[in-house]
VOZA-147059 format. One record per residue (C-alpha): residue number from 1; x, y, z. Coordinates in Angstrom, 3 decimals. Layout:
# residues N
NUM:X:Y:Z
...
# end
This chain:
# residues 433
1:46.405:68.128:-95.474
2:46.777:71.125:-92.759
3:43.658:73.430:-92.102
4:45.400:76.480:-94.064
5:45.576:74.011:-96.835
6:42.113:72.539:-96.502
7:40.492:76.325:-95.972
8:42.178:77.433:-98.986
9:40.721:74.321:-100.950
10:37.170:74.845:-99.635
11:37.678:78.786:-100.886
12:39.122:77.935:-104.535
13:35.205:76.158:-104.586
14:33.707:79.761:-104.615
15:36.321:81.469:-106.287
16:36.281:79.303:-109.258
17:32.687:79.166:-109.585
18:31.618:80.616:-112.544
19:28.116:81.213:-110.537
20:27.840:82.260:-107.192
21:24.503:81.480:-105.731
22:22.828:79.208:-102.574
23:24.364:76.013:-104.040
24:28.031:77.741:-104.253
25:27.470:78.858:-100.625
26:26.482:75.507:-99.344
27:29.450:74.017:-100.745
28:31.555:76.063:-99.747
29:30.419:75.476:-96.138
30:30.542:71.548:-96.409
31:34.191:72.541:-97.818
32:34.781:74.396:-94.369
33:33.482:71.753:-92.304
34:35.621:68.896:-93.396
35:38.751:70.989:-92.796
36:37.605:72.142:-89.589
37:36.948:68.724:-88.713
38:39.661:67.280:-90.212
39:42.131:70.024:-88.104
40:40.287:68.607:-84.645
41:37.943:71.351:-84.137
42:35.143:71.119:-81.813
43:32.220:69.431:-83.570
44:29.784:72.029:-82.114
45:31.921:74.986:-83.070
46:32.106:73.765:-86.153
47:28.730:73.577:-86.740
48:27.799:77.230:-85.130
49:30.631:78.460:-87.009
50:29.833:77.386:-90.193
51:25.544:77.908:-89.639
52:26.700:81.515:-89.310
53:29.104:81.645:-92.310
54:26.021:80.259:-94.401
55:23.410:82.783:-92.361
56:25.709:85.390:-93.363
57:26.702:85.091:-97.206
58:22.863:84.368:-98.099
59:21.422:87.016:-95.930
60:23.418:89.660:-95.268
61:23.612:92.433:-97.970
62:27.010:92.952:-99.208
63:29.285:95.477:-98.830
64:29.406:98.850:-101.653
65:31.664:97.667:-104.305
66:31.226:93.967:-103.169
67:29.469:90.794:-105.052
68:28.746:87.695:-103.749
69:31.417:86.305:-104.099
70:33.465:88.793:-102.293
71:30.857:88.641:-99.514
72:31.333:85.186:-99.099
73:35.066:85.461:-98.670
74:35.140:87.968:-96.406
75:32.356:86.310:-94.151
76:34.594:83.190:-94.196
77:37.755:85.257:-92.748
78:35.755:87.471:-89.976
79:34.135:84.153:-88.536
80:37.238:82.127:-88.665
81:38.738:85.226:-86.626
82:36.026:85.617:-84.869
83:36.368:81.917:-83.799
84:41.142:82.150:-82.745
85:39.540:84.530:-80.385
86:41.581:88.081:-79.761
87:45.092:89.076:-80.992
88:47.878:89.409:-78.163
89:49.924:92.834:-77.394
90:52.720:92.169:-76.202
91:53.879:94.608:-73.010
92:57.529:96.331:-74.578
93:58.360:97.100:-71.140
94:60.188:95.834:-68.013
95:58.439:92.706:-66.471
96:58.227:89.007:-65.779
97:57.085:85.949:-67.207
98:56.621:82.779:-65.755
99:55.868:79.579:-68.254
100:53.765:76.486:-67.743
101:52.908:73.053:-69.496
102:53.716:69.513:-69.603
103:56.823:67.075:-71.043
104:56.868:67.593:-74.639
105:55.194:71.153:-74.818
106:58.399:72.959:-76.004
107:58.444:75.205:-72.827
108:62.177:75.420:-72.782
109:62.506:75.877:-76.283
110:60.072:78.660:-76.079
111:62.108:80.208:-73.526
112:64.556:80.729:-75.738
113:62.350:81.982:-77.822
114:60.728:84.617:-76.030
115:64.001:85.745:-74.979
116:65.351:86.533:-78.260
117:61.408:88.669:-78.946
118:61.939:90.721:-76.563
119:65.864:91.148:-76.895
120:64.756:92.117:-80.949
121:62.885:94.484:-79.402
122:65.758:96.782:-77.533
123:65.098:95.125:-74.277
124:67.447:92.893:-71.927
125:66.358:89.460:-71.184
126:67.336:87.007:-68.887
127:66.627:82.705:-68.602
128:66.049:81.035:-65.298
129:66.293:77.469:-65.308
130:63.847:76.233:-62.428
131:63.072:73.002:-63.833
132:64.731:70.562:-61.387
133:63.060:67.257:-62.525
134:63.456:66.750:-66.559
135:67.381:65.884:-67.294
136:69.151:68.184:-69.393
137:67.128:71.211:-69.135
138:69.805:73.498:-67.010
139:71.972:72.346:-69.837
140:69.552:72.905:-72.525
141:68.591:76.528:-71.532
142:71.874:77.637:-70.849
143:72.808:76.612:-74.474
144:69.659:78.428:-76.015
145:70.661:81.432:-74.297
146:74.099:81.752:-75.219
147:72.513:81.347:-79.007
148:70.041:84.282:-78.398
149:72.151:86.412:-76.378
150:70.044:86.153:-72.926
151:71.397:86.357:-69.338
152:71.530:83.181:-68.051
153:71.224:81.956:-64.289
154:70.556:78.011:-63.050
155:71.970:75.915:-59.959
156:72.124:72.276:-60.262
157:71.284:70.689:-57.119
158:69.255:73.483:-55.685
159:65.467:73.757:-55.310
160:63.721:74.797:-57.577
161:61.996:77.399:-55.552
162:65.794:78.567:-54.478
163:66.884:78.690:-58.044
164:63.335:80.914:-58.696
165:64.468:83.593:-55.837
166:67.996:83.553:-56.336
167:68.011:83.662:-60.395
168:65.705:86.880:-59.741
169:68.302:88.548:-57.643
170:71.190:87.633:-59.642
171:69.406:88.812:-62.879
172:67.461:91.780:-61.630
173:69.214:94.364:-64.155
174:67.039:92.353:-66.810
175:64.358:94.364:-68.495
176:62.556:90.518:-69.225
177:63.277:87.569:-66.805
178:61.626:84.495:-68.066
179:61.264:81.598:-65.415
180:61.386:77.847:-67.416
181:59.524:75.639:-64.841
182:59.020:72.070:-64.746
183:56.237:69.981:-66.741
184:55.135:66.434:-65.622
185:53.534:63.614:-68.202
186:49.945:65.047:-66.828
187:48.810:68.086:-64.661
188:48.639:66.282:-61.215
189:48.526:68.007:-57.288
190:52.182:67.824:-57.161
191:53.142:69.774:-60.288
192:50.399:71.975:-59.348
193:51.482:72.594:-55.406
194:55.223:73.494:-56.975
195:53.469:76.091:-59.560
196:51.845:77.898:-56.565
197:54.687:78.325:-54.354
198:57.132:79.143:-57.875
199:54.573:82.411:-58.862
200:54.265:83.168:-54.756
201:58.424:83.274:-54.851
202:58.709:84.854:-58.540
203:55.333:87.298:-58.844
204:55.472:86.911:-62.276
205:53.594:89.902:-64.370
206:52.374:87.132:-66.706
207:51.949:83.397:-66.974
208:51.933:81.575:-69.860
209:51.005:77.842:-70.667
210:52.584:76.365:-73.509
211:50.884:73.908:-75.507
212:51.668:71.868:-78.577
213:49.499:72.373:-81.627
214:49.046:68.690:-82.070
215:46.949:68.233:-78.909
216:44.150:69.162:-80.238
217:41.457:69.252:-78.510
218:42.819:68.480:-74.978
219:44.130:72.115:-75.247
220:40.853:73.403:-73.207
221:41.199:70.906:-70.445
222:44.803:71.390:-70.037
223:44.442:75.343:-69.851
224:41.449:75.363:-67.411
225:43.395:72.524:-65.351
226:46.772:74.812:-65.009
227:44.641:78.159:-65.025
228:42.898:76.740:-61.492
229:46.154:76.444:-59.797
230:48.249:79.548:-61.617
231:45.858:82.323:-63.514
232:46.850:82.616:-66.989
233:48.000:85.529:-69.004
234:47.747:83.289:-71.908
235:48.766:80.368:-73.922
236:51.735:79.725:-76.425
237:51.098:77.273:-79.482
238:54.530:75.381:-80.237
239:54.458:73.138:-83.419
240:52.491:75.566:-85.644
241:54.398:74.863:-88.892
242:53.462:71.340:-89.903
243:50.618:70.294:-87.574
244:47.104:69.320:-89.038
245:45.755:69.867:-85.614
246:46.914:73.345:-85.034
247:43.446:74.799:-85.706
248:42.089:72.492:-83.148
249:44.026:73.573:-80.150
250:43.743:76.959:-81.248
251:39.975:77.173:-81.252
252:39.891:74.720:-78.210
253:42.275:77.831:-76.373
254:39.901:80.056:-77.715
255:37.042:78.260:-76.157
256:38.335:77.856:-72.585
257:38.645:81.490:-72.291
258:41.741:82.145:-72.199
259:44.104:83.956:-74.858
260:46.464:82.955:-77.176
261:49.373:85.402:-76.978
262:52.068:84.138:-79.317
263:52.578:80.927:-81.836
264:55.734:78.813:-82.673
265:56.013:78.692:-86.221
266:59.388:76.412:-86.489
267:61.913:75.308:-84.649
268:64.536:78.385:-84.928
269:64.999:80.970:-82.182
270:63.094:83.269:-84.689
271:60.338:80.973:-85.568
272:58.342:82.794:-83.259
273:56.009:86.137:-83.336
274:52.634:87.541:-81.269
275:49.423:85.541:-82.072
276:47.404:88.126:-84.367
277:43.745:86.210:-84.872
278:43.289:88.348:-88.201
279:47.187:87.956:-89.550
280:46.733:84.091:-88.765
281:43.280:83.607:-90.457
282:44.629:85.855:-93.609
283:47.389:83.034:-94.223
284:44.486:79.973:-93.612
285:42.785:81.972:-96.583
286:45.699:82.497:-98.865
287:45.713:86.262:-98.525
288:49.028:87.930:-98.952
289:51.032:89.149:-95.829
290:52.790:92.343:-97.838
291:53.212:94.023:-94.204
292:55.015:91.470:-92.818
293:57.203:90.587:-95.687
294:58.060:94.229:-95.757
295:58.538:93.838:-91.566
296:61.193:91.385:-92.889
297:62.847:93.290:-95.594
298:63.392:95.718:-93.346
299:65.178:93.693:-89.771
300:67.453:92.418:-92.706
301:68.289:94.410:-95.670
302:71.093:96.196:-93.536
303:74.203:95.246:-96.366
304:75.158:99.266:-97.447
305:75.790:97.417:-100.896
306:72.362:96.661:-100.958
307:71.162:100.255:-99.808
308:73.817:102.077:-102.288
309:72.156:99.999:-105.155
310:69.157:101.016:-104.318
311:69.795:104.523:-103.670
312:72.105:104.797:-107.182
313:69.396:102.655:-108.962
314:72.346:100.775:-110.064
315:73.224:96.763:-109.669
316:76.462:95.173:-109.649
317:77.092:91.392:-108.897
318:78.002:92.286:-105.353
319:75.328:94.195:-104.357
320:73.219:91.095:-106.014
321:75.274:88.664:-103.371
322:74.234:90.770:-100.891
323:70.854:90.415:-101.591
324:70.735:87.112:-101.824
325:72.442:87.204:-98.051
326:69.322:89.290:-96.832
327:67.076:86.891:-98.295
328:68.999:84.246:-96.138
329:68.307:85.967:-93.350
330:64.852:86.485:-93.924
331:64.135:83.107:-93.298
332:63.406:79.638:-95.187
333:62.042:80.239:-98.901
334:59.467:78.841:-98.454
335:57.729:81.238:-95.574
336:58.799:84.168:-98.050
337:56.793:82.911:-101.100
338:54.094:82.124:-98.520
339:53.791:86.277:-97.367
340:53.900:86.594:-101.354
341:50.364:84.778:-101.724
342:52.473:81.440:-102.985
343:50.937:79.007:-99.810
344:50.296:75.624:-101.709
345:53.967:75.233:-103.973
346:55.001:71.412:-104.393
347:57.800:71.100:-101.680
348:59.974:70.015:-105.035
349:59.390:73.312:-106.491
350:60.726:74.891:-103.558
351:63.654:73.319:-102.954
352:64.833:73.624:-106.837
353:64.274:77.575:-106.073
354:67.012:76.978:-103.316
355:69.427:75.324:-104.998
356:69.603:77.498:-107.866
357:70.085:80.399:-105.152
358:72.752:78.408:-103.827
359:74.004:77.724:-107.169
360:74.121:81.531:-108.089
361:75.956:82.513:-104.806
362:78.764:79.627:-105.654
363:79.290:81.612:-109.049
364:79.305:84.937:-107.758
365:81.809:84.043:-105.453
366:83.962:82.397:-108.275
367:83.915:85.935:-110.311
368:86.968:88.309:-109.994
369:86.405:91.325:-107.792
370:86.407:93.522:-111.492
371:83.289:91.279:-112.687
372:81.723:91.705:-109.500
373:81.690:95.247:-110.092
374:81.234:95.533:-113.526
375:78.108:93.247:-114.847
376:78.997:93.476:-118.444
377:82.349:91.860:-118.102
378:79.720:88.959:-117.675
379:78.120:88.907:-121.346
380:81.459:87.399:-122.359
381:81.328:83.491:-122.773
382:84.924:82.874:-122.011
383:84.068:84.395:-118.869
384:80.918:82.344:-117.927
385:83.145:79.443:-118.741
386:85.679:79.962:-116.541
387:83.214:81.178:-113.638
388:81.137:77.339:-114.416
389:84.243:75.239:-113.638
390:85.467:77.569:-110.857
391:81.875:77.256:-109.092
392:81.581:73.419:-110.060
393:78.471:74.718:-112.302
394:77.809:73.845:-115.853
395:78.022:77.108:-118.391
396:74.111:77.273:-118.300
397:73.738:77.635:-114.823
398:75.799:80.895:-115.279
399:74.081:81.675:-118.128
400:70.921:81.813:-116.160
401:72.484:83.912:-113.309
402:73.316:86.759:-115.691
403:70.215:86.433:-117.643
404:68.374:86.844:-113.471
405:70.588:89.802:-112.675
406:70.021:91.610:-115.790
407:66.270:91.057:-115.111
408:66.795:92.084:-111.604
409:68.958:95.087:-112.560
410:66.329:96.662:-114.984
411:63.162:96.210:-112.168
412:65.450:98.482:-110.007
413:66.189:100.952:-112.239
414:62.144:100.805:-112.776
415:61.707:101.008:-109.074
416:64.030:103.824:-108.761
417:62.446:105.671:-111.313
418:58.803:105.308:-110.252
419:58.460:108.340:-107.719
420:54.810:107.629:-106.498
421:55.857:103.924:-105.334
422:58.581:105.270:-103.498
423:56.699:107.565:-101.428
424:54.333:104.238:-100.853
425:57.838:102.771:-99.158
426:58.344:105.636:-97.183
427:61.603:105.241:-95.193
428:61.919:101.411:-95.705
429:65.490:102.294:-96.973
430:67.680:105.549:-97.273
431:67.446:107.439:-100.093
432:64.043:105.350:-100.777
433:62.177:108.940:-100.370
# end
């Protein structure tokens, strides 16, 4: 069980109580403080953390408009936030960032990563490859930024202090410049001498140290050993989408002093996004992340079918493909349902939900360009037939397909029609005004 899991458990205690009084509270706290514990969180945090959740929800007078209940949940969700520590900014301007960590942190990864941020943001990036000692690296960072579309520079057989000065000549029209250094099994002198003379060479306007989630713990030692030798901007979290022991480092980072700026969430380019203490702790609880889906909906709902649908209030079977091509790009189904409030779905569940997308794109495509775009041709069962066996589908899959779009055709007529929720959208969309 992950801590999001195990915090939303220890919640579903007080929100299925039928009475909410001291001996709801208390369990809910013991609740807390197995999945803290459980997720590697410091013992003593843990129990000053959860003392004040307690403190709070018996003592403190609620909120207008608020019961217990309600008080409880929302003492739960500052105090958790309270405990990641601040949310990161990042700086949407011109500078330089140097990153930091040991073998198996994901630093070059996150290069990549980083890169691509900034480069969503309107801003030119550009990948140094200054680790000299790991195998593969050069090779491995010039690959990830060919895939994000990142100026690249690296020298085999240089230093890696020559590589650091010459990769910041050669790249000096780049609005980001992100220098990968190199990691050793533990912070010793040697890795920490190199560090010093890389940021005297490079002057980077931040330093990062990238950590794994699944250390645990160990994250404060590690980030006070490499803040002594290079001062820290912040910290990067790699491994944040299936590791138990991601609220461990987290709070551990939190502890040391120093900040977490941004979280990987998977192992995609994309997979990546600002830490945001308040955003984070909102999916531990379960809470809906409506902002963000919409964040999504709007980077890749770019198809004009798509935005002449929804401008006409009118659906055809191509328009419908080219939804289901947005919600490819919006990232695995599963992250989707999880900004809809859906966090604890069997994994089986979720992978029958992509099939049958899959399944509805292979008959789409199998439909002549007139039943594309005209859905009634559709209603005809000699049609669904011959759609079935050109898609490899049996007759009911198709039958379900039309049954979906019709469904999906009348909510955005409804949508179109509904004035007031339109001026909610703003300018999400053309014509959504």
């Amino acid at each position: 069980m992950d801590l999001g899991q195990g915090i939303r458990q220890a919640l579903a205690k007080i929100t299925g109580a039928t009475v909410v009084d001291e001996k709801a509270v208390k369990e809910l706290v013991r609740e807390l403080q197995r999945a803290l514990l459980a997720s590697d969180v410091n013992v003593k945090l843990v129990f000053t953390l959860s003392k004040s959740i307690e403190k709070r929800c018996l003592q403190e007078k609620p909120s207008h408009g608020l019961g217990l209940r309600e008080h409880a949940i929302t003492v739960v969700y500052e105090e958790l936030s309270r405990m990641l520590g601040e949310s990161y900014s990042p700086k949407i301007t011109p500078h330089r960032i140097m990153l930091l960590g040991i073998y198996g942190s994901g630093k070059t990864t996150t290069a990549g990563k980083i890169a691509r941020f900034y480069k969503s943001k309107g801003l030119k990036a550009g990948l140094i490859a200054a680790d000299v000692h790991r195998p593969a690296a050069h090779e491995q960072l010039e690959q990830l930024s060919q895939q994000v579309g990142a100026e690249f520079y690296g020298k085999k057989g240089a230093t890696a202090e020559e590589i650091t000065r010459q990769g910041a000549a050669e790249l000096a029209q780049c609005d980001v410049l992100v220098l990968d250094t190199a990691g050793r099994s533990a912070f010793d002198e040697e890795l920490a001498s190199e560090l010093r003379t890389l940021r005297e060479t490079f002057k980077p306007d931040e330093a990062f140290l990238v950590l794994s989630a699944d250390v645990g713990q160990v994250a404060e030692r590690q980030a006070a050993e490499f803040n002594a030798s290079v001062p820290l901007t912040g910290v990067i979290v790699t491994k944040m989408d299936g590791s138990g022991k991601g609220g461990g480092a987290l709070s551990a980072v939190a502890a040391s002093g120093c900040k977490v700026a941004f979280i990987g969430t998977g192992e995609k380019p994309e997979a990546f996004e600002a830490f945001d203490a308040k955003k984070f702790v909102a999916r531990l609880c379960g809470f809906p992340d409506l902002q963000g889906l919409l964040e999504k909906v709007k980077e890749t709902t770019g198809e004009e079918q798509l935005q002449k649908a929804i401008e006409d209030g009118k659906l055809d079977y191509n328009a419908f493909m080219a939804q289901m091509k947005a919600m490819k790009k919006m990232g695995p189904l599963k992250g989707i349902l999880q900004m809809m409030g859906a966090y604890d779905l069997p994994e089986e569940l979720v992978g029958k939900s992509e099939e049958r997308m899959k399944s509805f794109e292979a008959a789409v495509n199998s439909m002549t360009p007139a039943e594309r775009a005209n859905p009634d041709l559709m209603h005809n069962a000699k049609r669904q037939a011959r759609v079935a066996k050109g898609a490899g589908l049996q007759e009911k899959d198709v039958r379900e397909l039309v049954t979906n779009f019709e469904r999906a055709s009348k909510m955005m007529k409804g949508l179109r029609g509904n004035r007031s929720l339109m001026k909610k959208l703003g300018g999400m969309m053309p014509g959504m005004r």
